[in-house]
C-alpha positions in Angstrom: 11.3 4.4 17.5 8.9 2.7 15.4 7.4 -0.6 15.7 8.2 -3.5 13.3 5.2 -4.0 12.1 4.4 -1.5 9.4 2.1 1.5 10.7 0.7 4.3 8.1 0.7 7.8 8.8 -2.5 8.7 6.9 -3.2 11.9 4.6 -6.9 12.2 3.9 -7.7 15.2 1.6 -11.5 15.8 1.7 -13.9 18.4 0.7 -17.5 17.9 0.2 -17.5 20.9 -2.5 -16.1 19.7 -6.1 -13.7 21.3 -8.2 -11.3 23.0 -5.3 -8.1 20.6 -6.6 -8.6 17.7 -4.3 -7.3 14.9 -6.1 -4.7 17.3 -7.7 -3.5 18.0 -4.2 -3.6 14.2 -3.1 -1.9 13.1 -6.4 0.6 15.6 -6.5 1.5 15.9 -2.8 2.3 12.0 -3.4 4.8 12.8 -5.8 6.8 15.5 -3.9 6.7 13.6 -1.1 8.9 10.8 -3.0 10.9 13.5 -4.7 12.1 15.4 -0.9 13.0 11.5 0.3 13.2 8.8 -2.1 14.1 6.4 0.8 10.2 7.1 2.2 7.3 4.6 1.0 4.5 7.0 -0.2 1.5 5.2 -1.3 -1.6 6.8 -2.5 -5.6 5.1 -3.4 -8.8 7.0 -3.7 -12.4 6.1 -3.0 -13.8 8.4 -5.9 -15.1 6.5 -9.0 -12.8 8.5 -11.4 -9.4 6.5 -11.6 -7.3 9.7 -11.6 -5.0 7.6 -9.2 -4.7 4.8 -11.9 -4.0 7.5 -14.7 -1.5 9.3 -12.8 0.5 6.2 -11.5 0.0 3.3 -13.3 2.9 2.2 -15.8 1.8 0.8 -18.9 1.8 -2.7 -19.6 1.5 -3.5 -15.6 -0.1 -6.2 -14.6 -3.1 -5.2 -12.3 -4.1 -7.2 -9.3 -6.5 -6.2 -6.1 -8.1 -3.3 -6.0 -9.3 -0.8 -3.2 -12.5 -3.0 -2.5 -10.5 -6.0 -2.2 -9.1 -3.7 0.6 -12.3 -2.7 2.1 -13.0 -6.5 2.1 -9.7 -7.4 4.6 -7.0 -7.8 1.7 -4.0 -6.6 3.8 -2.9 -3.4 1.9 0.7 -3.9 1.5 -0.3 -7.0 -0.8 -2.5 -5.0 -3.2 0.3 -2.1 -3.5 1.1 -1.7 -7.2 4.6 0.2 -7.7 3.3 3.2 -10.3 5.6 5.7 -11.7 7.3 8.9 -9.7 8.2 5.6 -7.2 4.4 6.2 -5.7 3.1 3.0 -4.7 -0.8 2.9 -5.4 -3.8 0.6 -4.8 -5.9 0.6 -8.1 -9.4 2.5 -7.9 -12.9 0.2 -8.3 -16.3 1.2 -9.4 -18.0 -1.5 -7.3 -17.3 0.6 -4.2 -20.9 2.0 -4.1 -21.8 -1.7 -3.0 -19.3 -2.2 -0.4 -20.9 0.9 1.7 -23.0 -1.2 3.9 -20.2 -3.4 4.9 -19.0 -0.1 6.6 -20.9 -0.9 10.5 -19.6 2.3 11.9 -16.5 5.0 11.3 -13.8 3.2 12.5 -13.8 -0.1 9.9 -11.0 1.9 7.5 -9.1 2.6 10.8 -9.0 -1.6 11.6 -8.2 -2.2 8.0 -5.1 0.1 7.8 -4.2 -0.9 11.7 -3.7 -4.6 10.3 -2.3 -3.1 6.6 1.1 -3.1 6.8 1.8 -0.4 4.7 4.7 1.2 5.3 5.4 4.7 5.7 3.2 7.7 4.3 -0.7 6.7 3.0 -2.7 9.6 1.2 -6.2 8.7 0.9 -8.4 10.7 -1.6 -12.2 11.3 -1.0 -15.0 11.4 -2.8 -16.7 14.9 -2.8 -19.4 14.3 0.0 -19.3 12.6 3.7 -20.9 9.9 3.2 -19.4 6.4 5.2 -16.7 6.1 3.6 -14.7 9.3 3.9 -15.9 9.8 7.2 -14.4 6.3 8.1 -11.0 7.7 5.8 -11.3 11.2 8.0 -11.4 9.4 11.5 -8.6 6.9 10.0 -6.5 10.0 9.4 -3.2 11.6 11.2 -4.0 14.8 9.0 -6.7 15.6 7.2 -6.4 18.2 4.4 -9.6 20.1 3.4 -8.9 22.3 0.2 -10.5 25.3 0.2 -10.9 28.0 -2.8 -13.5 30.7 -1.9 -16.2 30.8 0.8 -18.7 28.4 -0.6 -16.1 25.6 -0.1 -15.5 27.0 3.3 -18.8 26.9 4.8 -18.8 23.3 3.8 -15.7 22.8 6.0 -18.4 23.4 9.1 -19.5 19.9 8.4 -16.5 18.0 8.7 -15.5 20.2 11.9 -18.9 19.4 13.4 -18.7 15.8 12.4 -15.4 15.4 14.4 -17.0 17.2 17.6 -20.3 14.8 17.7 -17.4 12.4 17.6 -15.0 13.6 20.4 -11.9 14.0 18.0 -9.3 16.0 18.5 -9.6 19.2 15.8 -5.9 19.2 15.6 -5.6 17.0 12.8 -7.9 19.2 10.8 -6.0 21.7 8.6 -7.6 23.4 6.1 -5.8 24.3 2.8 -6.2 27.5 0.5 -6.2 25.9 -3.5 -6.7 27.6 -6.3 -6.1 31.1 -5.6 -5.6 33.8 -8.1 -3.1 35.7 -7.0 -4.0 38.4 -9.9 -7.5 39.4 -7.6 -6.4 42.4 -4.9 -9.1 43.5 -2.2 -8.6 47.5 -1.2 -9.0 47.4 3.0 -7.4 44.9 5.5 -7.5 41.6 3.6 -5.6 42.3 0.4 -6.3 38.9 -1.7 -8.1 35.4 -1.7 -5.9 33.3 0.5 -5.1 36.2 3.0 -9.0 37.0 3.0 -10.1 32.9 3.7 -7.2 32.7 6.4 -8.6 35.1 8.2 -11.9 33.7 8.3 -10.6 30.1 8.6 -8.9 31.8 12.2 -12.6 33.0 12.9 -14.2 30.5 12.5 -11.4 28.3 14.6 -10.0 26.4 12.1 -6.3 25.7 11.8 -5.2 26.6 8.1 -2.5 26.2 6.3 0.7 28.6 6.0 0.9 27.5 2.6 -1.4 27.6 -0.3 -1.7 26.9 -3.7 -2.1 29.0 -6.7 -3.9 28.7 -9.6 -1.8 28.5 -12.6 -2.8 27.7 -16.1 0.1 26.3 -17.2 -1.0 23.5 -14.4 -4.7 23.5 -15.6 -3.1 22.2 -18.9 -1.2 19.4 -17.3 -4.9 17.8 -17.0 -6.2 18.7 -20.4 -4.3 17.3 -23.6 -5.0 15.6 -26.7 -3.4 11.8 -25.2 -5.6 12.1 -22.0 -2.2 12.0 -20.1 -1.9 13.6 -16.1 1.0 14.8 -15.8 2.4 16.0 -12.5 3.3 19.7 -11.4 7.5 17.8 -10.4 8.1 17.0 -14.1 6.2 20.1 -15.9 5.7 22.5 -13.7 9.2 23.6 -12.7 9.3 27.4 -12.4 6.0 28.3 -11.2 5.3 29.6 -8.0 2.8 25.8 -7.6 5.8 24.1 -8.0 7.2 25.8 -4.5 4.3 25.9 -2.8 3.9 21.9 -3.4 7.7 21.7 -2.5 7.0 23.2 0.6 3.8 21.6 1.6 5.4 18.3 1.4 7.6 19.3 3.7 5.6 20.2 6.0 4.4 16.9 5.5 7.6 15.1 5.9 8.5 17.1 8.8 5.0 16.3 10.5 5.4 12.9 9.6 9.0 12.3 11.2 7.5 13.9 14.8 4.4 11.1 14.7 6.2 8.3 16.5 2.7 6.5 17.1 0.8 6.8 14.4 -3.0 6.8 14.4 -2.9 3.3 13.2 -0.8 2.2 16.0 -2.9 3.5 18.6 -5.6 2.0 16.9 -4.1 -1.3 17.0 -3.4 -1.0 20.5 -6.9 -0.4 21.4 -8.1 -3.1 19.7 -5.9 -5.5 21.1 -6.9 -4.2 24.5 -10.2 -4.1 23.5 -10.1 -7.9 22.5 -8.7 -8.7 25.6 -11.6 -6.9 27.5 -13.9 -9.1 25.5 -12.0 -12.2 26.0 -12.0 -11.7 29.7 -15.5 -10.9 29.7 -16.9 -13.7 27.7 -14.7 -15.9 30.0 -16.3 -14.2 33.0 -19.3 -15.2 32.3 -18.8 -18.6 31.1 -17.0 -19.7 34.4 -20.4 -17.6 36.3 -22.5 -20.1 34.1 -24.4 -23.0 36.3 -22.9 -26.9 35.6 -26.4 -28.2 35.2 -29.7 -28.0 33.0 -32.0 -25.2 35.1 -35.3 -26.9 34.5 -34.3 -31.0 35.3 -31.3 -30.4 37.3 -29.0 -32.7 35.6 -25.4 -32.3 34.5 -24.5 -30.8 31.4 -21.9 -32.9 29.4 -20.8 -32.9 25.7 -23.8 -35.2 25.1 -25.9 -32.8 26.6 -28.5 -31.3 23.7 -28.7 -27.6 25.0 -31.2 -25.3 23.2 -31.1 -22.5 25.6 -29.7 -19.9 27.6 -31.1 -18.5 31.1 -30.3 -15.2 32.9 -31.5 -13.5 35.6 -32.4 -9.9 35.1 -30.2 -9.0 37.9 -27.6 -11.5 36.7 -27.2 -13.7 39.5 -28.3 -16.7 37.7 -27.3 -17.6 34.4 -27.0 -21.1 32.8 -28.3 -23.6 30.2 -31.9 -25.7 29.6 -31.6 -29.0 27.5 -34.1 -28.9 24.1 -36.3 -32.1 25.7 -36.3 -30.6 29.1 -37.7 -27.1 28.3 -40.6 -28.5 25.2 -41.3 -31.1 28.4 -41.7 -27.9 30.7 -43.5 -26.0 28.6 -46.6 -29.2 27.7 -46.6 -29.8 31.5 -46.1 -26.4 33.7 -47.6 -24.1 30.8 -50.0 -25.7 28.7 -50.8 -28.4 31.7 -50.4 -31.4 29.6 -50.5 -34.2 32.2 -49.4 -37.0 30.3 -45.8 -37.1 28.6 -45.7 -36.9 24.6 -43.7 -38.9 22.3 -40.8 -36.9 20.0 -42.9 -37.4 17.0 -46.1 -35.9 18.4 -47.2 -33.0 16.4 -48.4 -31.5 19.5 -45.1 -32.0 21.0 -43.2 -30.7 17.5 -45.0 -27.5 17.1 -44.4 -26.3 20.8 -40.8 -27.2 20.1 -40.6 -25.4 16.7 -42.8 -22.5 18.4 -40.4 -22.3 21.1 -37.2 -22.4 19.0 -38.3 -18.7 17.8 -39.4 -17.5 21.0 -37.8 -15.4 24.2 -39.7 -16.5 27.2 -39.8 -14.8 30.7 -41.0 -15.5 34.0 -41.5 -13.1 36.9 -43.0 -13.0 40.0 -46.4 -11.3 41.1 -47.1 -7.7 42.2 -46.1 -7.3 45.7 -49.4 -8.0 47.1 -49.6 -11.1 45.3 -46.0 -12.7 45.7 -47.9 -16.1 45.8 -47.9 -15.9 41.6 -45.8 -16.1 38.5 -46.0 -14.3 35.3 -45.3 -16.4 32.1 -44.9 -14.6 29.1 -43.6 -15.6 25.1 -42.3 -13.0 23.1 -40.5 -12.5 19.7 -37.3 -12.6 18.9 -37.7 -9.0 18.6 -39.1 -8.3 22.2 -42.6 -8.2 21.1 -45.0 -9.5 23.8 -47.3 -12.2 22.2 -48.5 -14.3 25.2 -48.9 -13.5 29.1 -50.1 -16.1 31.7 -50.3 -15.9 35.2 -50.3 -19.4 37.6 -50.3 -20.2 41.3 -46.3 -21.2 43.0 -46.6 -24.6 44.9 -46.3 -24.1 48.5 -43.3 -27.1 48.1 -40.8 -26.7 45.2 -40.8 -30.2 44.6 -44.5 -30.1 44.1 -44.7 -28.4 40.7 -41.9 -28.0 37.5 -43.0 -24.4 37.5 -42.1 -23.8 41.0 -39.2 -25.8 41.5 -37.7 -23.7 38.5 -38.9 -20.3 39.7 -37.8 -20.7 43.4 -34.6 -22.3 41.7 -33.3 -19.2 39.4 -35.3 -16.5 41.3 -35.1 -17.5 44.8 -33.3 -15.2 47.4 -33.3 -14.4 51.1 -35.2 -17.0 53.7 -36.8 -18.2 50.2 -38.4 -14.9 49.0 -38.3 -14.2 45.1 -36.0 -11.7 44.1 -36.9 -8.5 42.2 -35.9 -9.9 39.1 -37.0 -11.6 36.4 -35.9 -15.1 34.3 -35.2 -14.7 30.1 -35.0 -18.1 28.4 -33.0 -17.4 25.2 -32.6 -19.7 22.0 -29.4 -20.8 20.9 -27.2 -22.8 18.6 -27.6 -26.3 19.7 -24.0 -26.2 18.1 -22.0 -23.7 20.2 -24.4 -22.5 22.4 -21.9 -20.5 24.1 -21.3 -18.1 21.0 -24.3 -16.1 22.9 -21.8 -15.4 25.5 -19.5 -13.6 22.7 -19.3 -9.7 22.9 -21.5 -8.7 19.7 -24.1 -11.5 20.5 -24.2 -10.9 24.1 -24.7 -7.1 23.4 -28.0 -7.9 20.8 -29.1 -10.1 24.1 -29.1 -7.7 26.7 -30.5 -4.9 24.6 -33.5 -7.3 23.8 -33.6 -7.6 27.7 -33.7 -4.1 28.4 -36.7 -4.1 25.9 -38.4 -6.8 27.7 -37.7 -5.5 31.1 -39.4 -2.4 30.2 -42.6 -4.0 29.4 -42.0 -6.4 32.2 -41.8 -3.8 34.9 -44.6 -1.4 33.1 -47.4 -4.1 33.9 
């Protein structure tokens, strides 16, 4: 039994090779699907450039609002659905789309965006004629992907989208290829006797799951694209009585059928995951909040809501972790670094440029080589992980002696009061919400920064 909330079973029909009937299969599969059960929401959009969707559906005199990059840009789809004609519901094609692709961080963005949709029942979603982000984002988003086929150039292409979906880890099943196009009037003497017989077979080779049905190339179709209004008209209304018009009714049943056995849709287990993935994150940036220490690492003192935070510590081997006040750190880089023995007003340039210095900085301390456990490393790098300063000083023999060794022995220290095989990062953050360094995505940048640094740490 289906959810409430409205989950799409997705078509994507995709070939990287033009001309082998791919929008005329999306388009037209639409239609059929409406005719079998006009109680079942179809809805169709495209990401091609060539508003064959808006041609076909579109009734005239409709009022035209959203589009399908107002979808890419989180528009929930069911309120950009226009109703078009055949009872197809459609999302009107864009030409900005070309400027949207780098908004695409990955292949699963389509798959979030139709997870929150709420469009109801069968979604077809037409590609462009290559695999570039966005229908490899519309092919992972997918419960069945279609992949017309019409002779063996278009086939070999097929390898691509097969090989994309193994460096992936998805399952093959929802890969079907197609036969389109076939002139039925072309016979082969031997063991394949025509074109759809002939690309089965090697489809089966190969190991791709093909279609049982195909569709023939008819003329009297052909025309429905060319006339002197620039009309589409579909293969339901005026191609009754050709063998396409079977072979459509029968694919969509297929469909229908295929679509009445999915009781969790791809968009539902997607949605799932990423509520369970959310919850991961939530528990994690929680879990390292509460591990976070109550007090400023370099003075000591208790961080309150007046407190001026500037930066985040942690511990290589992430025992320690907490946060430095702005004042406290500039004050602990003029005295324990740069040895400035006297304390500097706010408004000392000196003072200012070490602050504004350390504001784009990542700064790590570390103890000596194990023959020389008696010293600590200082280094300043970028906020890129490039190493632009390295200092070594003398530890105090008493903590309380020296800034420097009272933080070292405080953030590093370990059994019987020897330094533990790790090393201190002080990070920069948002004086604002200093804890949005804790949040997944920023927490991720963090550590992979520390993994660079760590590598040139330990290489010394």
């Amino acid at each position: 039994m289906r959810a409430m909330k409205n989950y799409p079973y997705v078509i994507t029909v995709s070939s990287e090779k033009g001309g082998v009937g791919k929008t005329t299969l999306a388009t037209n599969l639409a239609i059929f699907l409406k005719a079998i059960d006009e109680d079942l929401p179809v809805s169709i959009f495209s990401f091609d450039n060539h508003f064959t969707i808006d041609k076909m559906f579109a009734i005239k005199g409709q009022k035209q609002t959203g589009t399908v990059a107002e979808l890419l840009q989180d528009t929930r789809g069911c309120d950009l659905l226009h109703t078009g004609q055949y009872g197809v519901n459609y999302i009107p094609s864009s030409n900005s789309l070309p400027d949207l692709r780098g908004t695409f961080k990955g292949p699963m963005v389509l798959a979030r965006i139709l997870a929150e949709s709420e469009i109801p029942g069968i979604l077809i979603v037409d590609t462009r004629p290559d695999l570039d982000v966005m229908t490899q984002n519309a092919l992972f988003a997918a419960d069945r992907v279609l992949v017309p086929i019409k002779d063996m150039a278009s086939m070999d292409n097929c390898k691509n989208i097969f090989e994309l979906f193994d460096k992936r880890g998805l399952d093959r099943k929802s890969l079907s290829l197609i036969p389109c196009l076939i002139d039925e009037r072309i016979k082969f003497d031997g063991m394949f006797k025509d074109q759809k017989t002939l690309l089965k077979a090697f489809a089966i080779n190969r190991g791709y799951r093909c279609s049982d049905t195909f569709i023939s190339k008819s003329p009297k179709v052909e025309s429905l694209n060319t006339n002197p209004d620039g009309r589409i008209y579909p293969i339901l209304t005026h191609g009754r009585g050709t063998d396409v018009y079977g072979q459509f009714t029968a694919l969509a049943q297929t469909a229908v059928a295929e679509y009445k056995e999915t009781s969790e849709p791809r968009a539902l287990l997607f949605d799932n995951w990423q509520k369970e993935e959310d919850q991961r994150k939530k528990e994690a940036y929680f879990g390292r909040l509460t591990g976070l220490k109550s007090e400023c690492l370099v003075c000591g003192k208790e961080l309150g809501q007046e407190s001026q935070i500037a930066y985040y510590c942690e511990s290589s081997d992430g025992a320690t972790c907490g946060y430095i006040e702005a004042d406290c750190f500039t004050s602990f880089l003029l005295s324990a670094i740069f040895r400035i023995d006297r304390e500097l007003p706010a408004e000392d340039p000196t003072r200012m440029m070490i602050h504004q210095t350390a504001r784009q900085s990542v700064f790590v301390l570390n103890r000596g080589e194990e023959d020389s456990t008696d010293t600590i490393h200082f280094h300043r790098f970028d906020l890129q992980g490039n190493e632009l300063l390295k200092k070594q000083y003398p530890l105090a023999d008493q903590a309380g002696q020296d800034l420097l060794t009272g933080m070292v022995t405080g953030t590093l220290g370990g059994y019987e009061g020897q330094l533990r095989d790790a090393f201190l990062m002080v990070h920069p953050v948002s004086g604002d919400n200093p804890a949005s360094i804790l949040v997944e995505d920023n927490y991720r940048e963090m550590v992979k920064l520390k993994k660079r640094i760590a590598a040139q740490v330990s290489a010394v």
